[in-house]
C-alpha positions as CSV (number, residue, x, y, z in Angstrom):
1,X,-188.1,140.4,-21.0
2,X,-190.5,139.9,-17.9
3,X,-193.3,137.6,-18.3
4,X,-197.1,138.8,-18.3
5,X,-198.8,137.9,-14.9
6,X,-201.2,134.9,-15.9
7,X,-204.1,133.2,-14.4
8,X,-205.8,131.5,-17.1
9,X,-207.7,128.2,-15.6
10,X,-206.3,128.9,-12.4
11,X,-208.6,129.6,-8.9
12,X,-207.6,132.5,-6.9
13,X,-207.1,131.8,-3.6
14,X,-207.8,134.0,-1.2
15,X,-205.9,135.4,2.2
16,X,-207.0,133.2,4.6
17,X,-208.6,130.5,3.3
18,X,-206.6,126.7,3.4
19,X,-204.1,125.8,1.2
20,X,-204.9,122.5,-0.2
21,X,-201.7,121.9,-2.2
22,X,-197.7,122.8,-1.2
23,X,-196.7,124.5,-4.4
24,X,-195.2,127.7,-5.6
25,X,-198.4,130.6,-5.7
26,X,-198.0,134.2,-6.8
27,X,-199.9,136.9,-6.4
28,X,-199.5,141.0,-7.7
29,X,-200.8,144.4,-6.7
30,X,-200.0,145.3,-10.7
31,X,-196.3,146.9,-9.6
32,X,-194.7,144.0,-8.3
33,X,-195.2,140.3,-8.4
34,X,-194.6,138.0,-5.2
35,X,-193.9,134.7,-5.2
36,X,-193.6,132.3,-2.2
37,X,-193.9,127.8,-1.2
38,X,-196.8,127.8,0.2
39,X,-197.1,124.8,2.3
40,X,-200.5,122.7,2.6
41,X,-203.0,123.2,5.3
42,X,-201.7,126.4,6.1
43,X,-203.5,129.7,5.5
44,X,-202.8,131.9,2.4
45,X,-201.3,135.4,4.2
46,X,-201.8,138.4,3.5
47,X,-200.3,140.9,0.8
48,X,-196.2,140.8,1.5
49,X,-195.8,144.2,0.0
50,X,-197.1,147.4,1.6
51,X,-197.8,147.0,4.9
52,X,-198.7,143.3,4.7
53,X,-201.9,144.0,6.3
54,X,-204.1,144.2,2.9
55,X,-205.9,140.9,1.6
56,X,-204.3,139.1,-1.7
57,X,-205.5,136.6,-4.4
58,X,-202.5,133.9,-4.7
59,X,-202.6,132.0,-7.9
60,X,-200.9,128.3,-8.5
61,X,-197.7,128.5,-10.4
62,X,-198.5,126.4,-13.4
63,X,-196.6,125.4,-16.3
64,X,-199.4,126.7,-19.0
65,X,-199.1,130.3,-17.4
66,X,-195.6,130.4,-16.0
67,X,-193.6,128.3,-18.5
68,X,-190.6,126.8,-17.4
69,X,-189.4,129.6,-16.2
70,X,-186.0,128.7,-13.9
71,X,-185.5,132.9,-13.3
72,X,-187.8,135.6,-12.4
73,X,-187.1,139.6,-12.2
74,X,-186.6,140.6,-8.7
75,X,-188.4,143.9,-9.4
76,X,-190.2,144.8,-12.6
77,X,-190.5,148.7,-13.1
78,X,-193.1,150.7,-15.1
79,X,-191.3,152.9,-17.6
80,X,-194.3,154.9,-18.0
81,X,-193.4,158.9,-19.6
């Protein structure tokens, strides 16, 4: 069962600004949810889906929201009628 995306107590991070901490972020345009090691000191990037020209909010990985997750779903569809 896929996992709700959650940011509780966690800053969003926004394309372009510093990373201040090499961790695991995430970030979703509500269809699918990317995750990528994001290293310190270098820029958060822009949305990877699409075109990957659009702006993103990346949120930390953390164990509160995440879990201890050791899978994910590589796509998570919308089984809307």
């Amino acid at each position: 069962m896929p996992q709700e995306f959650k940011t509780t107590g966690v800053t969003a991070q926004k394309t372009g600004t510093l990373c201040t901490e090499t961790s695991l972020y995430k970030c979703t345009d509500n269809k699918v949810e990317y995750i990528m090691h994001i290293a310190a000191g270098t820029p958060f990037p822009t949305f990877p889906g699409g075109n990957s020209k659009g702006t993103a909010n990346w949120f930390k990985l953390t164990l509160e929201n995440d879990g201890d997750r050791k899978t994910f779903d590589a796509v998570k569809v919308d089984n809307v009628a």
